[in-house]
TIVOVEX-318690 format. One record per residue (C-alpha): residue number from 0; residue in three letters; x, y, z. Coordinates in Angstrom, 2 decimals, decimal comma. Each point is the difference from the previous one (the first is absolute). Example, Ala and Ser with C-alpha at 12.3 -4.5 7.8 and 13.67 -1.06 7.14 Angstrom:
2
{i=0 aa=ALA xx=12,30 yy=-4,50 zz=7,80}
{i=1 aa=SER xx=1,37 yy=3,44 zz=-0,66}
***
This chain:
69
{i=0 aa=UNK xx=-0,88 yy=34,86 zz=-7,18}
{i=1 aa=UNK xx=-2,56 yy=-1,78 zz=-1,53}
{i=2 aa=UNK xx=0,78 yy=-3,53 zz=-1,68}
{i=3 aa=UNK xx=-2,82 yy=-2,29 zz=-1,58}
{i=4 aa=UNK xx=-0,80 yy=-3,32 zz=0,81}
{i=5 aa=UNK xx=1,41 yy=-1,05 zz=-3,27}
{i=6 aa=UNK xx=3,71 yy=1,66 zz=0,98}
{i=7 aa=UNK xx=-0,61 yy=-1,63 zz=3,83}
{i=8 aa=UNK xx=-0,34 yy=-3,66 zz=-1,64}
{i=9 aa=UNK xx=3,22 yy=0,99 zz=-2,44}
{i=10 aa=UNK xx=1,87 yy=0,70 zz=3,50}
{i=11 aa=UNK xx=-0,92 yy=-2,55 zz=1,82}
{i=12 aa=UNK xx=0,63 yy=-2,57 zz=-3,18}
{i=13 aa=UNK xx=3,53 yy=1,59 zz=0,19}
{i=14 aa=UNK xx=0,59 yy=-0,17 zz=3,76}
{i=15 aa=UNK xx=-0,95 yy=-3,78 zz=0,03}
{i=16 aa=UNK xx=2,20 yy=-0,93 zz=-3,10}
{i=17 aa=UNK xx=2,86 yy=1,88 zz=1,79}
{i=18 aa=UNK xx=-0,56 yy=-1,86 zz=3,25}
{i=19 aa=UNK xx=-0,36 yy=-3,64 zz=-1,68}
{i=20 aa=UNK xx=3,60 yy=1,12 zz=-1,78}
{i=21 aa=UNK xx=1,05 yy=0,05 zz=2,91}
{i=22 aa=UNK xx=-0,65 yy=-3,01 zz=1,74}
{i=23 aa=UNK xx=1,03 yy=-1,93 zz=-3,18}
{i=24 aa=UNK xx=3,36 yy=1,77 zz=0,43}
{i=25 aa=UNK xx=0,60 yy=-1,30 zz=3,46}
{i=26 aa=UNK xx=-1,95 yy=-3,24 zz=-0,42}
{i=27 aa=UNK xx=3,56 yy=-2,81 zz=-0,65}
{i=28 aa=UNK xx=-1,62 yy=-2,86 zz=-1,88}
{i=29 aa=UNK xx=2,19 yy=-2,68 zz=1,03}
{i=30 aa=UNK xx=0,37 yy=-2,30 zz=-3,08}
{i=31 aa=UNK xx=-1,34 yy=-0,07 zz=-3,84}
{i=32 aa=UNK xx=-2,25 yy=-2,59 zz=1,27}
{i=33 aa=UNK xx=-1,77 yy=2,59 zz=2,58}
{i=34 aa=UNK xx=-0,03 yy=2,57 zz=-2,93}
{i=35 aa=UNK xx=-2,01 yy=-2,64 zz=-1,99}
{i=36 aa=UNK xx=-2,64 yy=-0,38 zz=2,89}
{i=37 aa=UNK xx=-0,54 yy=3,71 zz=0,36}
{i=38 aa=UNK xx=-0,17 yy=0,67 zz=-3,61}
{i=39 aa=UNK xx=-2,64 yy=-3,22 zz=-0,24}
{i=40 aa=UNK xx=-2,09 yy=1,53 zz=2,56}
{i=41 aa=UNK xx=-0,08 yy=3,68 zz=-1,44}
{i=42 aa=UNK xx=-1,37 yy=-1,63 zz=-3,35}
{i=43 aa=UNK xx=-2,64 yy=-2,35 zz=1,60}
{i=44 aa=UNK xx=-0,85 yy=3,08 zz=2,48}
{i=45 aa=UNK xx=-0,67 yy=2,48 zz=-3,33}
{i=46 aa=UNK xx=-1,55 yy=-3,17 zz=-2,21}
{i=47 aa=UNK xx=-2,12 yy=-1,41 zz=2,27}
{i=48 aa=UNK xx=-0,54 yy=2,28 zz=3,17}
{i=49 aa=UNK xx=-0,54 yy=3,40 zz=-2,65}
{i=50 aa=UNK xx=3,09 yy=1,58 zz=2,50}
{i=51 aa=UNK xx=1,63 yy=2,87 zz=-1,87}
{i=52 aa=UNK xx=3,63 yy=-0,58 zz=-0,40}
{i=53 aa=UNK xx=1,11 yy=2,31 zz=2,84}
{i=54 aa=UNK xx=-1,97 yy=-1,82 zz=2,46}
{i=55 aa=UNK xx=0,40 yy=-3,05 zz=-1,31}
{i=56 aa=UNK xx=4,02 yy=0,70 zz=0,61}
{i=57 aa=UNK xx=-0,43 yy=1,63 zz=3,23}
{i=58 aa=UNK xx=-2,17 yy=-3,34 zz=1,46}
{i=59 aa=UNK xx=2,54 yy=-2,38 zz=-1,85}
{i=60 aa=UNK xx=3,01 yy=1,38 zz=1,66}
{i=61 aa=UNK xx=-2,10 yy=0,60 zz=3,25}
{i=62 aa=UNK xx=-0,42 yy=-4,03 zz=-0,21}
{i=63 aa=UNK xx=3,59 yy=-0,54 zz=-0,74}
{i=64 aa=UNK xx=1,17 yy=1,84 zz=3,26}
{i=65 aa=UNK xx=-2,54 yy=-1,96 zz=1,69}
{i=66 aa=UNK xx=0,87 yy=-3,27 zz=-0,84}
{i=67 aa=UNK xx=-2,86 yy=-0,48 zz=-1,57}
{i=68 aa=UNK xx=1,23 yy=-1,14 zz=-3,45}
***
């Protein structure tokens, strides 16, 4: 089976989306106030980094877990 690079992206696109789903579902953000931080840091991320919004999530929440917020 032959699939074009166009379909691979589509996949892949899918299979990341599904993964950072995830990890939101099992991330526990402790308090509105945490919620607040994350969210803050997904918008300056996309605004003024250019992230797209899944990886702008995925780095936010990666933060989060870190202690990095």
């Amino acid at each position: 089976m032959k699939i074009s690079k166009k379909e691979l992206k589509q996949i892949i696109r899918e299979e990341i989306q599904a993964a950072l789903d995830e990890k939101k579902k099992k991330t526990k953000v402790k308090s509105k106030a945490d919620q607040e931080k994350i969210s803050a840091m997904i918008g300056k991320l996309i605004s003024k980094e250019g992230k797209p919004a899944d990886q702008a999530t995925a780095i936010a929440y990666s933060k989060y877990e870190r202690g990095e917020l």
